[in-house]
N, C-alpha and C positions, 0 to 999 in steps of 0.2 A: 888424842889420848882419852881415854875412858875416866869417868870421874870415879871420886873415891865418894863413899857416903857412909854415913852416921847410922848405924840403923837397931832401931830397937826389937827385942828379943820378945816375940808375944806369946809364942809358948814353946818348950824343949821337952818330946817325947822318947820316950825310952822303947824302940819298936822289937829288937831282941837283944839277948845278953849282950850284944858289941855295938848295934847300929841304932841311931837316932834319928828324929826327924827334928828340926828346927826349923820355926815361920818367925818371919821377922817382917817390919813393918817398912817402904818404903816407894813412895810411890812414884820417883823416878824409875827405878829400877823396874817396878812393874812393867808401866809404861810401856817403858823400851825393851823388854825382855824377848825372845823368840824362844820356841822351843829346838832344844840341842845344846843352846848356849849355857854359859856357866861363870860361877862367881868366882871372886880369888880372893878367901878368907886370911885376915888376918887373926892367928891365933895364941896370945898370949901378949908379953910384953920382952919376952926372950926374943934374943934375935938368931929369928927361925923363917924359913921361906911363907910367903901364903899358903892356905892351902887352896886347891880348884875344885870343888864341886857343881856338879851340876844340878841346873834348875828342876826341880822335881813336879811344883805347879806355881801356877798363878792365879788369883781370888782377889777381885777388887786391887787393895792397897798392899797385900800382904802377897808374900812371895816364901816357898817351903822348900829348903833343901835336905836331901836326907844321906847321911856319912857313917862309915865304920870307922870306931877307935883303932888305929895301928900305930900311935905314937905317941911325943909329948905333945904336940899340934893339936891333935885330934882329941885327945884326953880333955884337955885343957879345953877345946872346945864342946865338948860334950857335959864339962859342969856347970857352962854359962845358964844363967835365970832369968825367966821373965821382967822386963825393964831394963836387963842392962843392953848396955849398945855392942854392937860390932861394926867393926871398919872392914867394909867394905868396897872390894874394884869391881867394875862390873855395870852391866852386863858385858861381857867377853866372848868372843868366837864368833863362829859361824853355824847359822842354827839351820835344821830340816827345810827340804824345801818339800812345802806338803800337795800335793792336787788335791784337786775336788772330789774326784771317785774315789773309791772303794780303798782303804788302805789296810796293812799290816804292819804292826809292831810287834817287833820282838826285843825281848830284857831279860840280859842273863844277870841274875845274881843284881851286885852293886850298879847294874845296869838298866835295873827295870825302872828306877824312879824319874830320870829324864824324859820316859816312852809314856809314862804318864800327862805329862804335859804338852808332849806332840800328840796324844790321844782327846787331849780336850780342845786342844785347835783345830784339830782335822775340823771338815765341814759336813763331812761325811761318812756313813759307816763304817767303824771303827774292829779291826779283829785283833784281839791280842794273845800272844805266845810269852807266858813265862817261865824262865827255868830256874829254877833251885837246885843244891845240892841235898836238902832233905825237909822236910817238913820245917823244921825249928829255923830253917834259912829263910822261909817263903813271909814277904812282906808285901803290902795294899792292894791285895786280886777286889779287899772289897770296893776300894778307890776306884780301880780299871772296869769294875761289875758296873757302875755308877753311869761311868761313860760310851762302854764299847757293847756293840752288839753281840760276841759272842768272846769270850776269856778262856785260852787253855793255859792250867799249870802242867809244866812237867817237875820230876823229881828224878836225881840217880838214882836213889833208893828206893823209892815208888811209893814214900813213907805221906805225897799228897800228891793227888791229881795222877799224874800218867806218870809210870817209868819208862821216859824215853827223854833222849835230846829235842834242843829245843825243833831240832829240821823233820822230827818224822811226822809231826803236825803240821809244819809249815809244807813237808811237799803233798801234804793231802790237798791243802789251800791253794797250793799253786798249781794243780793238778785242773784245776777247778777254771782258768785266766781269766779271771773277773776281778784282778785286781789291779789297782793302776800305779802299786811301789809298796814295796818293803824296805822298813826302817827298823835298824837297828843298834845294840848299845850293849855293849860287854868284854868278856876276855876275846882276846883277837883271836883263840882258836875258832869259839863259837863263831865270831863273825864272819871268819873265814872260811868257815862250811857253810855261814846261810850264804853267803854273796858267792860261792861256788853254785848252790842251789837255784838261787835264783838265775843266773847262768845257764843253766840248764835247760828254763825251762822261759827263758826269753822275760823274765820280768827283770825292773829297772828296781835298782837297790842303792839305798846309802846307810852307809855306815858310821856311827858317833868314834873316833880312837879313841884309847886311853891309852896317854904317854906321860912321861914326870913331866911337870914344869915349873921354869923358873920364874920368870920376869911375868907370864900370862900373856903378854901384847904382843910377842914376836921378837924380842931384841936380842936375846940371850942365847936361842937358839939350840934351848936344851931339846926342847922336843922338836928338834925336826926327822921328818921320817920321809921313806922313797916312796916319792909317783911317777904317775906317767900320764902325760898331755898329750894329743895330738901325737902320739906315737914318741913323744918324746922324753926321759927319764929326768926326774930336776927332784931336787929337797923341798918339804914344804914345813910349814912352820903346822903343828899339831892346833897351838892357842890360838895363831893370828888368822892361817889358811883354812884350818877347820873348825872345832873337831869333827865335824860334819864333812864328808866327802862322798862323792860318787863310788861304788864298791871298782867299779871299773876304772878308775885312777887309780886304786894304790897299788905297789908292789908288793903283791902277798908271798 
């Protein structure tokens, strides 16, 4: 069982009207963190589920996850101050499995900040593909500038970077097979048309889900969703099996 930890609040950024970043100090968790993986906040002292967000980076002792308010949870976690704690489970899941050559991330929307932290463990040059739905959505290209050898945004509106989805970059890039995996993190359509893509064109892909969850470890069984192994179809548990999976496991 994953331990719970105490963890204090070093700084709470306000990154657009709804979404935040929070770094918190804990050097368990560091430690052991991968990227892909994810925490299961407790939020408030109502009795209300954790919430799961994903690891966004890791920095020495301090660890940053970044969330959109869509409730009382989230709210509530978004007023939290420098010094106070959170109780935290974690680290949770199953993270990226990265190689040594050439990679690609991709991050739609509440999906780009995980792809960040798989972008600074790579060992190797780094491409990254981010989509927004408009300007005012687009959050840390200057984070991913930092790390990766080359950064495309897109926008629907085309209000920053390119109007286009995130796949008409990514098939220029795989156009190219000089890459040794695409990783990805967002709405399951998106993912569903990069791991189509990559398909396509013979590159190996994984994909982060996002499903509700209960319990985080596996017991509950809220999030389970359809795969396929060895030709074979079974339930896997989203928290405990992934979030992380091979594109070519799931039943899309």
């Amino acid at each position: 069982m994953p331990n719970i930890y105490q963890c204090e609040i070093i700084k709470n950024t306000l990154m657009t009207d709804t979404i935040y970043s929070i770094t918190i100090k804990s050097p368990e968790i560091a430690r052991a963190a991968v990227a892909g993986q994810f925490l299961h906040i407790k939020c408030g002292q109502a009795r209300i589920l954790r919430r799961p967000i994903s690891i966004s980076s890791v920095q020495d002792d301090n660890i940053t996850f970044v969330f959109e308010v869509k409730g009382e949870g989230t709210g509530w976690l978004s007023a939290q101050k420098p010094e106070q704690m959170l109780d935290i489970l974690g680290p949770l899941g199953n993270g990226y499995k990265i190689p040594e050559d050439k990679i690609i991330v991709v991050g739609g929307g509440l999906g780009t900040p995980p792809m960040l932290f798989t972008a600074q463990s790579a060992k190797n040059n780094v491409t990254a593909i981010l989509g927004f739905r408009s300007a005012s959505r687009v959050i840390m290209v200057d984070d991913f500038i930092k790390v990766c050898e080359k950064v495309y945004v897109t926008t629907d509106d085309g209000s920053a970077g390119i109007r286009s989805a995130v796949t008409d970059p990514l098939e220029e890039l795989l156009k190219s097979g000089n890459f040794a995996m695409v990783m990805s993190c967002g709405q399951l359509l998106m993912q569903k048309a990069v791991a189509k893509l990559c398909g396509k064109y013979g590159a190996a892909c994984q994909v982060s889900l996002e499903e509700r969850m209960g319990c985080g470890v596996g017991a509950c069984l809220v999030c389970a969703c359809e795969t396929k192994f060895d030709g074979t179809m079974q339930m896997s548990r989203v928290c405990a099996d992934g979030p992380v999976f091979f594109a070519n496991n799931i039943d899309w």
